[in-house]
N, C-alpha and C positions, 0 to 999 in steps of 0.2 A: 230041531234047530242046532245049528252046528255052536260047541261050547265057545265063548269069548269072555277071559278074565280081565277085568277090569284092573289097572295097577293100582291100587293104593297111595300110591304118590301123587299119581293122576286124576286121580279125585278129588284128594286135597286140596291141590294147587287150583283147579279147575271152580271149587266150591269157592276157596278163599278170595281170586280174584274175577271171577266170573257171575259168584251172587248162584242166582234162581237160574241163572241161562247156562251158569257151568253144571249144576246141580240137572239142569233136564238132557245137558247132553249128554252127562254122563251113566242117566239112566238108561238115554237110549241107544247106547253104544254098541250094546253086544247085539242087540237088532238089525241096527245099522250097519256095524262089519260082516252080520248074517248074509242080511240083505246083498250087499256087492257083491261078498265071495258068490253068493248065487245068479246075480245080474249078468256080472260080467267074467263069468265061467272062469272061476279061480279056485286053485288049490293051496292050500296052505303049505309053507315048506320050512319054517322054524317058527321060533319063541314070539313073541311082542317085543315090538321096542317101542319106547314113549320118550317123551321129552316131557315139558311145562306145558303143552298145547295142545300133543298128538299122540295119537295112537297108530303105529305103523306095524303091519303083517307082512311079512317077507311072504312072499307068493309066485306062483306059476301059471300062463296063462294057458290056455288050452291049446295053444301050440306049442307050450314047451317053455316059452320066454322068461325067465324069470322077472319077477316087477316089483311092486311094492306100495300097498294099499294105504294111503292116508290120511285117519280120518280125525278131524280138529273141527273145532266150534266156528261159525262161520261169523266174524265180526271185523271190525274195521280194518284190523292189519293182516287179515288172510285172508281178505275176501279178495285182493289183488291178486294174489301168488299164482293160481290158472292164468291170468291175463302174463302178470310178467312172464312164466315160463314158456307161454306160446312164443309170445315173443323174442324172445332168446333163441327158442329151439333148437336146443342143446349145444349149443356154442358159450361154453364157458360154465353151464349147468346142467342139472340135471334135467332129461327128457319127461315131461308130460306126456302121458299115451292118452289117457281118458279123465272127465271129470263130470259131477255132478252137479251141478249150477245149485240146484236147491239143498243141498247140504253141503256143499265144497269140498265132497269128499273128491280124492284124485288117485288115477292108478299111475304111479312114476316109475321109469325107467329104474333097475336094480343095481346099486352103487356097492361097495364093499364097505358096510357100515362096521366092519373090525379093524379098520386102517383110515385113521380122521390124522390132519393135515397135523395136529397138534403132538403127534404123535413124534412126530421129527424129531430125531438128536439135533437136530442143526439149526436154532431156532429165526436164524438170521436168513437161509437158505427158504424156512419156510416165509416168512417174511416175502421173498422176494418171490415166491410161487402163487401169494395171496394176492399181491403187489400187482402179477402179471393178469392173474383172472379177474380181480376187481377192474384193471384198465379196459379188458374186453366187453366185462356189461357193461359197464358205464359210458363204454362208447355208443352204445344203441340210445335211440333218440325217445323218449317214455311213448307210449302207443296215450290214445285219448282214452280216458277215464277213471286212471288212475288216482287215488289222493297227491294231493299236491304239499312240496318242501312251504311253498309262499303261502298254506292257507294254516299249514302246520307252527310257520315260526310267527305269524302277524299272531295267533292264536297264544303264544306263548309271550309272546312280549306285553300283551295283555293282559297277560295273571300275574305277570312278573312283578311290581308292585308291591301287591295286595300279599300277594303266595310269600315273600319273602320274609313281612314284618317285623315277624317273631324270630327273624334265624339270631344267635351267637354274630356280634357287628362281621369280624373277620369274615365267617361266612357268607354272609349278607352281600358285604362288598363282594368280592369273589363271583356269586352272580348276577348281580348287579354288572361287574365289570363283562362277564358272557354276554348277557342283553346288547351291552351298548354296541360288543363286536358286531351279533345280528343282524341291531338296525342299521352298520353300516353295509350290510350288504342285500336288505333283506328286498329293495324293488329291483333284484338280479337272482331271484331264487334257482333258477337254472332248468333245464328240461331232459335232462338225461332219464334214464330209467337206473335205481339206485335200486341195491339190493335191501339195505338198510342195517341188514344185520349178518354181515358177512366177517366171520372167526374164525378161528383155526379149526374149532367142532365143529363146524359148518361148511368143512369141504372133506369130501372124501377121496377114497382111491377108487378107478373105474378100469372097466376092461379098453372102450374107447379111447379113452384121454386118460393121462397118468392121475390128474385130478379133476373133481366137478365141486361146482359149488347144490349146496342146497338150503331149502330153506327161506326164501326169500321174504320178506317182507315189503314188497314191491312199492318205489315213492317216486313220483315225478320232481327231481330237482337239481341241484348244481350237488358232481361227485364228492366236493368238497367234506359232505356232510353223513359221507360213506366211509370214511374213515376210523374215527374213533373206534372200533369193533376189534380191528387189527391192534389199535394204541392198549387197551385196558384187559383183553383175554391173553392168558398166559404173562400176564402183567409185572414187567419190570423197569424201574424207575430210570433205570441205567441207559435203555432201550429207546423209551418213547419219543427223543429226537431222533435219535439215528431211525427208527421207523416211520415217523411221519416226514422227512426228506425222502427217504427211498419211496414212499407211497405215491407221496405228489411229484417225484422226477419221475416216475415209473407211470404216472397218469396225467404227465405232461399238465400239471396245477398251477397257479399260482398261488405260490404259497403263503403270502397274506391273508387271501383272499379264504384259502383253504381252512388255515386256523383261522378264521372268522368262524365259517359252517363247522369248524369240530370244534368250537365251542358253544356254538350248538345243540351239539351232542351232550355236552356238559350242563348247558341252559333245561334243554328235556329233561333231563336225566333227574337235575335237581328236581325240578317241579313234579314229577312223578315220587321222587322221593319223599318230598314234603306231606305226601298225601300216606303214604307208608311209613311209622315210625322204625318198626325192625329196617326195610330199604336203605330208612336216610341212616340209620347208624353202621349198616354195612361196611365191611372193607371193600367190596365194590364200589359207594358212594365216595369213600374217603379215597380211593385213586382215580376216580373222576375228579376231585378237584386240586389233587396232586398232576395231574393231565392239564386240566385248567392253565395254575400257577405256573408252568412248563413255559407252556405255550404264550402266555401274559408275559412272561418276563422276556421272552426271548422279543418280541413284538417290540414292546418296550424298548430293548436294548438296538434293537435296528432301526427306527424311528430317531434314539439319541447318535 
């Protein structure tokens, strides 16, 4: 059996939020990438690279091609990402070649993962290259069977309540105030196909197209709510107006409507938080609702 090391990081993260089901993928990992490079006549061609979810082989296929093997736990938010990538098909992403329904393992098109969008001197320039590829997916209308934004936020305004209790008042109000945007939007959830988690690390350089996205966490709903990823990574306070205008002029939004769904973004985020104490005390929590405040007051101020 051909050697597969498991990262260390990857196991951890996997054990901590995945329980017993991160703990048996990760046992069966080095099987499983055995298994494909064998299946689907691959040769290996560098190191591992992993993220919080995946394990990716840079590879070659038996003509030559180079691809990239990847194999991630198969649960609610990547059990989409075959469907969305078909759908795309490589217009604005990275290509799908092959995939495994019963593990979700995928063999994808080979991206230049030494050159990520984040990498830009120019961060406003990247801005408007993210700007342009987010309006391209978000133009494709969600294929059927994806999870849905309207079954994701009705879900959340339901915990909302109860989840909040205990927050610091300030707090408290703050998502509180996210909720109420929701429900003003929330029997208009929208039907786009959203990437969900589209960042500057999350697009690369390609031979094809100067850049691809990848990554997807595929959601059936209004783009509005595609946003915040670009607001909060490489995160600066100074920024996050001047980039959610250029997002929503650049994908044709309205932009009330918009910061409704990226707070949202805001609304999730907490409520995920609340359930993780290191999460909720994060500096990534705390510029979600420096994001929030932003967007709250600006509303506010156009409203008076």
């Amino acid at each position: 059996m051909i050697e597969i090391e498991v990262p260390e990081e990857l196991a951890t993260t996997q054990i901590k939020y995945n329980g017993e089901a991160g703990r048996a993928f990760i046992a069966a990992l080095p099987g499983r990438a055995a298994e494909f490079l064998e299946r689907w006549e691959l040769r290996r061609t560098g190191p591992s690279m992993y993220g919080m979810a995946s394990l990716v082989l840079p590879v070659e296929r038996a003509d030559g091609t180079p691809a990239a093997l990847k194999l991630q736990l198969l649960d609610e938010e990547s059990e989409g990402e075959p469907l969305g990538l078909r759908t795309w098909d490589g217009d604005g992403a990275v290509r799908l070649l092959d995939h495994d329904t019963a593990t979700n393992t995928m063999l994808l098109e080979r991206l230049d993962e030494t050159r990520h969008l984040s990498a830009l001197e120019d961060s406003r320039e990247a801005t408007r290259i993210l700007a342009e590829l987010l309006a391209r997916l978000t133009a494709v209308p969600a294929p059927p069977g994806l999870r849905t934004l309207e079954a994701a936020a009705r879900e959340m305004l339901a915990e909302t309540p109860e989840a909040v209790r205990e927050l610091p008042e300030a707090e408290r109000q703050l998502v509180l105030a996210c909720a109420s945007q929701v429900r003003e939007v929330v029997d208009e959830p929208g039907d786009r196909l959203l990437h969900w988690d589209l960042h500057f690390d999350n697009i690369l350089a390609a031979d094809r197209e100067p850049w691809l996205a990848i990554d997807p966490k595929p959601l059936a709903g209004d783009p509005g709510f595609d946003l915040m990823p670009a607001l909060d990574n490489l995160y600066d306070p100074a920024e996050v107006l001047w980039r959610f205008d250029l997002l929503t002029e650049t994908l044709g939004l309205d932009r009330q409507r918009a910061a409704a769904w990226t707070l949202g973004r805001v609304l999730q985020n907490s409520l995920w938080a609340l359930e993780d104490e290191e999460f909720h005390d994060s500096e990534f929590q705390s510029h979600q609702l420096e994001i929030a405040r932003l967007l709250l007051d600006r509303r506010v101020s156009v409203r008076a």
